[in-house]
VOMI-573584 format. One line per 2 residues: number of its first residue (from 1); their letters; for each residue x, y, z of N, C-alpha, C, O. Coordinates in pm, whole numbers, always signed. Atoms other than C-alpha are relative to their C-alpha. Layout:
# residues N
NUM = A = X/Y/Z/X/Y/Z/X/Y/Z/X/Y/Z  ...
# end
This chain:
# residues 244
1 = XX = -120/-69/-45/-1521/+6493/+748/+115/-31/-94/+154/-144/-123  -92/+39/+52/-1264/+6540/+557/+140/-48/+41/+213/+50/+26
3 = XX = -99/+15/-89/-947/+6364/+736/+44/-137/-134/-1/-180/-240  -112/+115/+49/-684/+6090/+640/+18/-110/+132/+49/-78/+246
5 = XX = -31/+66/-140/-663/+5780/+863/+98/-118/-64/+100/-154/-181  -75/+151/+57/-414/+5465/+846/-73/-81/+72/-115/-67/+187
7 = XX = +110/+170/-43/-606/+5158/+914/+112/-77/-5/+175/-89/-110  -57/+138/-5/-392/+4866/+1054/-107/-122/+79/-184/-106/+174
9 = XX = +95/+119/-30/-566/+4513/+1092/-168/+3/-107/-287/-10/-75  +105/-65/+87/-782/+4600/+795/-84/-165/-39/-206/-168/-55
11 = XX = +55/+117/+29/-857/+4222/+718/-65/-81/+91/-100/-198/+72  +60/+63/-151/-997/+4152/+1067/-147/+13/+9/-199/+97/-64
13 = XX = +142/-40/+52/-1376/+4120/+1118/-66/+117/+51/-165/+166/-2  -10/-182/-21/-1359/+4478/+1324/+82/+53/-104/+36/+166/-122
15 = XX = -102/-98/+55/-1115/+4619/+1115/-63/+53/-147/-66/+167/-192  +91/-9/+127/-1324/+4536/+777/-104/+76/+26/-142/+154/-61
17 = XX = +101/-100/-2/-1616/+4702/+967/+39/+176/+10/-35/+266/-32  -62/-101/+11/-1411/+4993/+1017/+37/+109/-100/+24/+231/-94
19 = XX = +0/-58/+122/-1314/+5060/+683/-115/+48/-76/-130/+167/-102  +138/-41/+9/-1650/+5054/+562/-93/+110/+30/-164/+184/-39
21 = XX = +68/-111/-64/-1783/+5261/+796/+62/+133/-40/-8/+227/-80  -29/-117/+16/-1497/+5522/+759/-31/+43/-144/-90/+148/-171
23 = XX = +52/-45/+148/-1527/+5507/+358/-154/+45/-3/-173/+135/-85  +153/-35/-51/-1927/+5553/+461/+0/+186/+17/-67/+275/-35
25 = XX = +34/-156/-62/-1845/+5893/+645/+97/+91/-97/+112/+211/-79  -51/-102/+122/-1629/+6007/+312/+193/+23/+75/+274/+98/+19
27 = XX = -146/+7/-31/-1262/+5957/+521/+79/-88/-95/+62/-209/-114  -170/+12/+85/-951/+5912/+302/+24/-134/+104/+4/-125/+225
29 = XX = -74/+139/-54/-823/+5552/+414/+105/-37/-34/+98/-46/-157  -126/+29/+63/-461/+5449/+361/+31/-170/+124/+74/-173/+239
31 = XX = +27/+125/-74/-508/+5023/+455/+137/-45/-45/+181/-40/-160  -87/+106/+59/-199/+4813/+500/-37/-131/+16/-125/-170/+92
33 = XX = +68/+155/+53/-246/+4469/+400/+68/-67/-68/+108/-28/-178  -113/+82/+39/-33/+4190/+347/-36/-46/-113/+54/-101/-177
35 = XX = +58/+91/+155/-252/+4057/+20/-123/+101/-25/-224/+89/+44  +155/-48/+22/-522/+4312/-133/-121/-119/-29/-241/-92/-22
37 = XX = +90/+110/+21/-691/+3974/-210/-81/-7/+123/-191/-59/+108  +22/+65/-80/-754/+3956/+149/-102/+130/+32/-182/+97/+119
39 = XX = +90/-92/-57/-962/+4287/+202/-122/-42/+7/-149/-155/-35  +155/+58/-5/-1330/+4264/+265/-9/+58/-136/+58/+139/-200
41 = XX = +84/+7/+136/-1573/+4214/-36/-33/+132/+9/-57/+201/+108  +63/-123/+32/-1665/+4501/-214/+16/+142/+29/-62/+233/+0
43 = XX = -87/-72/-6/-1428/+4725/-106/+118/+82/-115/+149/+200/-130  -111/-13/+91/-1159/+4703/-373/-63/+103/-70/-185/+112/-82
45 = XX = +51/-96/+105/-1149/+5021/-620/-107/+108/+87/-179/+181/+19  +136/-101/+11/-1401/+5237/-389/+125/+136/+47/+239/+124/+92
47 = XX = -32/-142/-3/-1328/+5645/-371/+52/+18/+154/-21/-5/+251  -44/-7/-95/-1085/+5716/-110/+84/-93/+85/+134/-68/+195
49 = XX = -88/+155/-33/-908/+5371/-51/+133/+57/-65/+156/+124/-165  -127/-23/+46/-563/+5389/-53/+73/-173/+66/+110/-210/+177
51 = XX = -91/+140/-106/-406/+5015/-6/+111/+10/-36/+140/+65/-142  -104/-7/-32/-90/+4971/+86/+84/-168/+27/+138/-211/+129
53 = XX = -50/+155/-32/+28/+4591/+27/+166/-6/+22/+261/+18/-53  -94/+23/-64/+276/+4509/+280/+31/-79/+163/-57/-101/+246
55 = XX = -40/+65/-147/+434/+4346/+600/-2/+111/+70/+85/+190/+34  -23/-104/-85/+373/+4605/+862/+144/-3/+65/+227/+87/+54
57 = XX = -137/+21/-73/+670/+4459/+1072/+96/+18/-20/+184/+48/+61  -92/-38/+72/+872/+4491/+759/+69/+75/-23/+190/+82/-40
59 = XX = -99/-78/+72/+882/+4769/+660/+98/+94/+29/+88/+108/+151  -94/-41/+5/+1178/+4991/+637/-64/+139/+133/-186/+137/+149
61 = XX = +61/-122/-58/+1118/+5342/+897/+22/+69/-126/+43/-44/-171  -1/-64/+56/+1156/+5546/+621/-162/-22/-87/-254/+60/-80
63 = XX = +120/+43/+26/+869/+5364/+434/-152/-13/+55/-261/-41/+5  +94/+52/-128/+666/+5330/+732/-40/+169/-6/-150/+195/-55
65 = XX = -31/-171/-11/+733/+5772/+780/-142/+41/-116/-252/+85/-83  +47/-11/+136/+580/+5801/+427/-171/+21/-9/-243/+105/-64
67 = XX = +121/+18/+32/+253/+5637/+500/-47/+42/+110/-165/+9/+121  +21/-41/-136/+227/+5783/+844/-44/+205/-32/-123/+282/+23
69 = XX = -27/-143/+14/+294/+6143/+705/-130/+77/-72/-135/+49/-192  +70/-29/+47/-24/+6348/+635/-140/-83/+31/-244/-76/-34
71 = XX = +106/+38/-83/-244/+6150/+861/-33/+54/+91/+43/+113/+169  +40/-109/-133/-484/+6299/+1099/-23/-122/+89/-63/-79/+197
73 = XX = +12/+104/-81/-511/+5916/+1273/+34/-133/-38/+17/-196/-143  -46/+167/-17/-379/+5589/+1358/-129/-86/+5/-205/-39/+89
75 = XX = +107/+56/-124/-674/+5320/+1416/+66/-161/-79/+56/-209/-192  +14/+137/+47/-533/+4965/+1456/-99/-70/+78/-140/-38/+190
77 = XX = +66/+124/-12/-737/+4655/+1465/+54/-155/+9/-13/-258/-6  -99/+76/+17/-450/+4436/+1484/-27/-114/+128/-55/-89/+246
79 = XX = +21/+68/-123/-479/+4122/+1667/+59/-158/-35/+120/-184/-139  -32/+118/+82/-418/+3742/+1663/-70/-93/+25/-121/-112/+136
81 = XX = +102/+62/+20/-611/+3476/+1516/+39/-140/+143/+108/-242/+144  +38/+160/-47/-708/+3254/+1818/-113/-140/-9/-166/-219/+69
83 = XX = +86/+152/-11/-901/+2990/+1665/+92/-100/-38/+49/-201/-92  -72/+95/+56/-615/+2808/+1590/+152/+6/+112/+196/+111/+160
85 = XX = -124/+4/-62/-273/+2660/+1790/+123/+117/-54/+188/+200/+10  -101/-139/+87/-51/+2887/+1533/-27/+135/-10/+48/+213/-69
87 = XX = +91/-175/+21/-252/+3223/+1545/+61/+12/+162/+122/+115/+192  -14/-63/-152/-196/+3193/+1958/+140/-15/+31/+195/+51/+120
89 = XX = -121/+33/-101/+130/+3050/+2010/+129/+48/-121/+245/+75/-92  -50/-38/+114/+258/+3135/+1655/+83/+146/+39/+29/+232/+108
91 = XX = +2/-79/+35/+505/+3378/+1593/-57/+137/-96/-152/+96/-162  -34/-80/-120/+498/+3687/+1599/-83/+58/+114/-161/+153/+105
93 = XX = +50/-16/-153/+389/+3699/+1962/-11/+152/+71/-96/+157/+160  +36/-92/+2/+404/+4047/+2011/-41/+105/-127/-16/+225/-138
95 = XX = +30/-95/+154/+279/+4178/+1660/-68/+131/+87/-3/+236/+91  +77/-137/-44/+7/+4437/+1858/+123/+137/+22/+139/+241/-43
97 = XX = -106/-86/-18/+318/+4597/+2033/+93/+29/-93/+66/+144/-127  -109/+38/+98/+583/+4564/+1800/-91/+119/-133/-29/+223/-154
99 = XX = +48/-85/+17/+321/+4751/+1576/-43/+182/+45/-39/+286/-22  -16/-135/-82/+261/+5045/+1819/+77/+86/+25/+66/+207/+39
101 = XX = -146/-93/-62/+606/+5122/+1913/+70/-3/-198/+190/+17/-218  -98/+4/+85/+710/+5098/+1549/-65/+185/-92/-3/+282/-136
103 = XX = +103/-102/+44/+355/+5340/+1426/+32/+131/+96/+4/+239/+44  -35/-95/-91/+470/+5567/+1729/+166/+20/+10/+211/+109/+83
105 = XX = -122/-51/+27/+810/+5587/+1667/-18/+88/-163/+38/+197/-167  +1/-53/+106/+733/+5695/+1299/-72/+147/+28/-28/+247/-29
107 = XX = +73/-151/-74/+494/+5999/+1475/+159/+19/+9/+226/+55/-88  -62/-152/-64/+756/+6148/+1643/+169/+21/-82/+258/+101/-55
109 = XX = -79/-84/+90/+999/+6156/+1376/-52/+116/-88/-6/+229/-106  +54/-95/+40/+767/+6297/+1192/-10/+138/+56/-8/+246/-4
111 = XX = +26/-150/-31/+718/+6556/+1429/-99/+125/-54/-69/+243/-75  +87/-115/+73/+386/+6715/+1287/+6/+75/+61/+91/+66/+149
113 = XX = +42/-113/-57/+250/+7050/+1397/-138/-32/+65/-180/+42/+154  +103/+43/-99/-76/+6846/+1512/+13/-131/+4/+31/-214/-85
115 = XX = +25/+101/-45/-106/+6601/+1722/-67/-155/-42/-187/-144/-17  +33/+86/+80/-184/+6241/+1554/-96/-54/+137/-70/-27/+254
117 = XX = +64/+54/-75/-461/+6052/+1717/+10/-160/-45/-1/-194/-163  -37/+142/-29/-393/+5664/+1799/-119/-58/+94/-138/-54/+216
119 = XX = +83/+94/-48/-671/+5453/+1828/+15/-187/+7/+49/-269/-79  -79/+144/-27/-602/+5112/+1951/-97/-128/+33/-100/-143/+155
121 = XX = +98/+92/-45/-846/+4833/+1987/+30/-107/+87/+117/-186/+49  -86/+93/-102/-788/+4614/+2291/-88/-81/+29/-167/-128/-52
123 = XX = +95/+118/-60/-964/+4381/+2538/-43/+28/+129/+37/+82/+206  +32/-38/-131/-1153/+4420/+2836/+59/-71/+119/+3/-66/+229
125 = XX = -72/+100/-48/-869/+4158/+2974/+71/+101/+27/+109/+92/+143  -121/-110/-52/-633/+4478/+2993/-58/+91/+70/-160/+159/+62
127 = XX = +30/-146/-97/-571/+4695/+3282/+7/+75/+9/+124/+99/-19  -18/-144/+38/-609/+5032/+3287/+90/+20/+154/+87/-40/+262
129 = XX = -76/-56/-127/-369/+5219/+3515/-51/+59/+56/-141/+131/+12  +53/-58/-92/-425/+5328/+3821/-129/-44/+78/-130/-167/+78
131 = XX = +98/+51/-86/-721/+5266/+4027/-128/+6/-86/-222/+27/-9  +61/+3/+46/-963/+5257/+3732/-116/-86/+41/-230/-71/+85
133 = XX = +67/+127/+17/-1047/+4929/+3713/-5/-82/+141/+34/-199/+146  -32/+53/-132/-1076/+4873/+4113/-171/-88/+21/-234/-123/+121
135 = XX = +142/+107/-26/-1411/+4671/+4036/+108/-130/-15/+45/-227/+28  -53/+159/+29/-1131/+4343/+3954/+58/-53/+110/+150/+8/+165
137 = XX = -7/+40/-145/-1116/+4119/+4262/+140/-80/-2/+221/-85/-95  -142/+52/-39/-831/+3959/+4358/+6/-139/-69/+117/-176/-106
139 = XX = -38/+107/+82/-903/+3625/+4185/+5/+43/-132/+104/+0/-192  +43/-56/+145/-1005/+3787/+3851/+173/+61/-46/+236/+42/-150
141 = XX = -206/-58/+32/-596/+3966/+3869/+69/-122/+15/+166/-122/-61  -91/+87/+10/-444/+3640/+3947/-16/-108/-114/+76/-172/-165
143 = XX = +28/+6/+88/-641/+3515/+3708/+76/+20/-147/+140/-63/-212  -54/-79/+85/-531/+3717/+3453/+178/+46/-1/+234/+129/-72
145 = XX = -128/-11/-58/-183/+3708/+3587/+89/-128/-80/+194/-129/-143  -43/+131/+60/-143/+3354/+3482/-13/+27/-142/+89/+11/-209
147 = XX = +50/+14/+103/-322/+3406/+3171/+111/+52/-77/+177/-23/-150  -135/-9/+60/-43/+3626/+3048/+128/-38/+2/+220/+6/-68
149 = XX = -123/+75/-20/+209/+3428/+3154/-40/-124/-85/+46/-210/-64  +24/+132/+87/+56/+3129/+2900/-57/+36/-140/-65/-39/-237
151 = XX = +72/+2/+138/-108/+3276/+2630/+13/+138/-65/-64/+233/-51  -49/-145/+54/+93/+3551/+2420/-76/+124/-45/-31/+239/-51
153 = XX = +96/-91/+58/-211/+3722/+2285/-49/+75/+146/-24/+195/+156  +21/-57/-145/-321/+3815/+2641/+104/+79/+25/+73/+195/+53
155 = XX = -95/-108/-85/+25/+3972/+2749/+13/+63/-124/+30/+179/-86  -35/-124/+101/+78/+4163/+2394/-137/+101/+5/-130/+224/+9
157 = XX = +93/-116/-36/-272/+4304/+2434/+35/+128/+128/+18/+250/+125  -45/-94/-71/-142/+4439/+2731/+139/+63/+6/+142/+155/+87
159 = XX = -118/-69/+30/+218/+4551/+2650/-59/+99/-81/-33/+219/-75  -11/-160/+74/+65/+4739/+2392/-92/+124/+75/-57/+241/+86
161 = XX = +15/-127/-91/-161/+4933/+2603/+52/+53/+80/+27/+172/+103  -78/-87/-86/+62/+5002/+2841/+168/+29/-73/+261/+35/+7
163 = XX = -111/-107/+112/+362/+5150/+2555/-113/+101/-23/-71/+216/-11  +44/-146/-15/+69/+5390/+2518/-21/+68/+145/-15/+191/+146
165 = XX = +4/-47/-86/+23/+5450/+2850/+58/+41/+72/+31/+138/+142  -142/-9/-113/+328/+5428/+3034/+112/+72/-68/+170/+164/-11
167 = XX = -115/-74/+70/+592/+5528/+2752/-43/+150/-103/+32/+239/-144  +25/-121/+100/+364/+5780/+2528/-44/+71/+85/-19/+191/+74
169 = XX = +57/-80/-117/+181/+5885/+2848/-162/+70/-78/-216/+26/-179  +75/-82/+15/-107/+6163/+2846/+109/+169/-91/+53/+228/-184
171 = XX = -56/-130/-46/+120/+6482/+2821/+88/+12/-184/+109/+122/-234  -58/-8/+82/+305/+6372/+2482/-13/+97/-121/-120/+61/-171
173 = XX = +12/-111/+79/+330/+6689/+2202/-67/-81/-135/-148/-21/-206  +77/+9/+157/+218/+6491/+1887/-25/-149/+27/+52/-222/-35
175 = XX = +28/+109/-1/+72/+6167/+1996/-106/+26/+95/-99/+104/+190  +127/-27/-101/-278/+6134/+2153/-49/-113/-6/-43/-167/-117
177 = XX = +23/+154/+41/-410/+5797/+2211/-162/-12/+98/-202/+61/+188  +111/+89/-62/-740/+5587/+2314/+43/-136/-28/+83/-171/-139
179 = XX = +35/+119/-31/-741/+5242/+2433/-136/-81/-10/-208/-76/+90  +183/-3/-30/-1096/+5104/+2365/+25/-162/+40/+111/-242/+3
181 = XX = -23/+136/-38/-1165/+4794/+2537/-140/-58/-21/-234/-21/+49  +145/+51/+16/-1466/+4588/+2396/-21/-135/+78/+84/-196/+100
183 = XX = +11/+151/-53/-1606/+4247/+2571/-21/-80/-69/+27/-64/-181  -29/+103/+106/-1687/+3924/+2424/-108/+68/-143/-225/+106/-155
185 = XX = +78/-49/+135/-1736/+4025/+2044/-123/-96/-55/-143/-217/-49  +73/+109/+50/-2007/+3938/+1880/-63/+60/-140/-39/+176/-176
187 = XX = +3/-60/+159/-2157/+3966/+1503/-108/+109/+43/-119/+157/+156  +40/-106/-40/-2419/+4225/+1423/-12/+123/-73/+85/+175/-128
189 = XX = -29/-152/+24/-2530/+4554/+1325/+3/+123/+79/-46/+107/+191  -30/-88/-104/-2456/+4884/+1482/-156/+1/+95/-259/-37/+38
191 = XX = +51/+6/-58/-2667/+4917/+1751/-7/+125/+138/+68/+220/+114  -21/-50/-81/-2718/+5103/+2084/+123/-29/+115/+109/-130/+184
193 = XX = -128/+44/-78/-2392/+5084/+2291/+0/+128/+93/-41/+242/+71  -34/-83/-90/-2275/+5218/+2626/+197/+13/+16/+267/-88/+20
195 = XX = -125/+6/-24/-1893/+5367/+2674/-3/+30/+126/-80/+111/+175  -23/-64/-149/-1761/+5376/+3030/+149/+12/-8/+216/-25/-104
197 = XX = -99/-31/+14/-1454/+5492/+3147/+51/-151/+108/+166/-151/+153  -62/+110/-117/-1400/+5157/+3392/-78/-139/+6/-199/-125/-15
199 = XX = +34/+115/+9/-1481/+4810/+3405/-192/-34/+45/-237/-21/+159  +151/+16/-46/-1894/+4721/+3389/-11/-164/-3/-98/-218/-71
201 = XX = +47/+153/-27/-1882/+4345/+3473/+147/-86/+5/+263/-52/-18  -170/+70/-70/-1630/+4056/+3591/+23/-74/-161/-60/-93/-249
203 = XX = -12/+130/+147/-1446/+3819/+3286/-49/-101/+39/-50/-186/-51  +81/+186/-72/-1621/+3497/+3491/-180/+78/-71/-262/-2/-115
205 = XX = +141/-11/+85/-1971/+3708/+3337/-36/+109/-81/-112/+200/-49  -35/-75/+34/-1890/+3872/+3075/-106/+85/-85/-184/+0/-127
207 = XX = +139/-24/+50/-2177/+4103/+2895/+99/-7/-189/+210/-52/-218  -14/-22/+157/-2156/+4175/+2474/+60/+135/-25/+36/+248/+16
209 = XX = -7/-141/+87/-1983/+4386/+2261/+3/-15/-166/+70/-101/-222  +60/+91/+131/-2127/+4380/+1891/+175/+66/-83/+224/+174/-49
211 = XX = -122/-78/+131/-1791/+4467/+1611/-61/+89/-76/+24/+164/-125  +64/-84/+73/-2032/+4670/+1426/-1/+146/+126/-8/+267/+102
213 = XX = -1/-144/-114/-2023/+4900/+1773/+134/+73/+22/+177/+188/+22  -155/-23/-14/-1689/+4873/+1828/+82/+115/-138/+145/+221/-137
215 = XX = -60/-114/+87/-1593/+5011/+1503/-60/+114/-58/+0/+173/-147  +70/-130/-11/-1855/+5303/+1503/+31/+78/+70/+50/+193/+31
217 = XX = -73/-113/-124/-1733/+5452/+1840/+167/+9/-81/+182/+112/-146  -122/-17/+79/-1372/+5419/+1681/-30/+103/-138/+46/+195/-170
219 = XX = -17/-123/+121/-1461/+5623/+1379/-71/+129/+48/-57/+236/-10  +37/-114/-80/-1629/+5850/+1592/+65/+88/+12/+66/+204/-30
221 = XX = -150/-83/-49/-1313/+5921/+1758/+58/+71/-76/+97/+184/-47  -93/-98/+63/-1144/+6023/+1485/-73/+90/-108/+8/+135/-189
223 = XX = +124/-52/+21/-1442/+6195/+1337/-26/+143/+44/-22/+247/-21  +96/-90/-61/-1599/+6399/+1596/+121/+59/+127/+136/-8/+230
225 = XX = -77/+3/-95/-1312/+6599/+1792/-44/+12/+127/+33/-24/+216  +26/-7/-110/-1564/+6692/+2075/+8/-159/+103/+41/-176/+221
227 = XX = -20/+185/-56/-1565/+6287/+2166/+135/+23/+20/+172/+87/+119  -134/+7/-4/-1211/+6255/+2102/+87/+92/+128/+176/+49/+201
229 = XX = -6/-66/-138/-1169/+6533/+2367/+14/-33/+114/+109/-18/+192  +11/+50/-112/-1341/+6365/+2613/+67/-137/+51/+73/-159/+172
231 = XX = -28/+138/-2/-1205/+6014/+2588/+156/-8/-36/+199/-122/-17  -126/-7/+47/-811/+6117/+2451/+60/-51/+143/+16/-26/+255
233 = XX = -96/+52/-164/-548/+5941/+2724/-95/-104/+84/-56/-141/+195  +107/+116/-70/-850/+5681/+2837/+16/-143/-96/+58/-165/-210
235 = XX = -27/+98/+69/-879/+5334/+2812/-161/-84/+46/-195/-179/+117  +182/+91/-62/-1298/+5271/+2819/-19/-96/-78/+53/-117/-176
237 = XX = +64/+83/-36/-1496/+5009/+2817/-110/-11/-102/-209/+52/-66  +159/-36/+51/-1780/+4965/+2535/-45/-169/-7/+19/-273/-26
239 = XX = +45/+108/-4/-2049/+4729/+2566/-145/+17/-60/-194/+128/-76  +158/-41/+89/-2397/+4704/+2393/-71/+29/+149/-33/+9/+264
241 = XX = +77/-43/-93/-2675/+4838/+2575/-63/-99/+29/-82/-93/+150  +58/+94/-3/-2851/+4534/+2558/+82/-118/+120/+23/-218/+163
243 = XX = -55/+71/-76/-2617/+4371/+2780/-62/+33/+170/-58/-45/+265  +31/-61/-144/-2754/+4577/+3093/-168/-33/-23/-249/-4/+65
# end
């Protein structure tokens, strides 16, 4: 397909599979990236890479407009490193959001004539609105209640899905979004995976989701518009098949 996507979180170990994959299906990539040093191996120099070394947070809106303009999709991978005290508690604490509302403010200056698609990679820790997710019991929400009240990566995962949900909505003229929510990641090659539109298991037992799946259904999306169709304004659920 021939399309244009911006890749944010390109140095992440979804985000690297991502790229890959989309350079795979012949999509135009425009990666920002705070150090091209830091991209995955064997990347650098291939047909259709466009990097973009910079501070996302940084940069200017006008700059930001630029690299936004002449994209048919958003897909971040943006997240923060918790294997370490400074990745979780480290500024900046809302990078996910802070990203979203900055990538979605640059849409709607833009103001294309089609609709940009915003793919967002989340956690199966965030709630979908409304009565989706009415499999989560009452400890599992208080749970999770606390959790974002202690550990910033938990509540920015969910601020930023809900700035797409709550402030961009369904109904918005040039912004179209998915939420994908994978479970505990794990390495891997693509594989058989199931998407649901609502929670398939509690966080006390949680099943698999491989990164090689995760970022296949994501290039899907912006890929294959009949998918994208069905799943635009949702915030599912993918998990390997192997988990069931």
């Amino acid at each position: 397909m021939n399309a244009t996507v911006l890749l944010l979180g390109v140095t992440g170990r979804t985000g690297g599979r991502v790229l890959r994959q989309l350079l795979e299906r012949g999509v135009t990539v425009r990666a920002i990236v705070c150090s091209s040093a830091r991209l995955p191996e064997g990347v650098a120099g291939k047909e259709g890479l466009e990097v973009i070394e910079a501070d996302l947070l940084s940069l200017g809106d006008d700059e930001l407009r630029r690299y936004v303009a002449g994209c048919d999709a958003i897909i971040s991978c943006l997240g923060h490193t918790t294997t370490t005290m400074k990745g979780i508690f480290g500024e900046p604490r809302d990078l996910v959001t802070q990203a979203v509302a900055k990538a979605c403010a640059a849409i709607h200056a833009l103001k294309p004539e089609k609709a940009l698609k915003f793919v967002l990679m989340s956690s199966v820790s965030v709630n979908s609105p409304g009565a989706a997710d009415a499999r989560r019991g009452a400890m599992e929400k208080a749970f999770l209640w606390v959790l974002r009240g202690l550990v910033p990566p938990a509540a920015d995962n969910q601020n930023a899905a809900d700035y797409l949900g709550d402030r961009i909505g369904i109904i918005d003229p040039v912004i179209q979004w998915v939420v994908l929510r994978p479970d505990s990641l794990t390495e891997g090659d693509v594989s058989e995976y199931k998407v649901n539109e609502s929670l398939v298991s509690s966080l006390f037992k949680p099943k698999t989701t491989a990164m090689a799946n995760v970022a296949h259904f994501m290039c899907d999306l912006v890929t294959e518009p009949r998918l994208w169709d069905a799943w635009k304004g949702k915030m599912p659920v993918i998990v390997n098949a192997s988990s069931f």
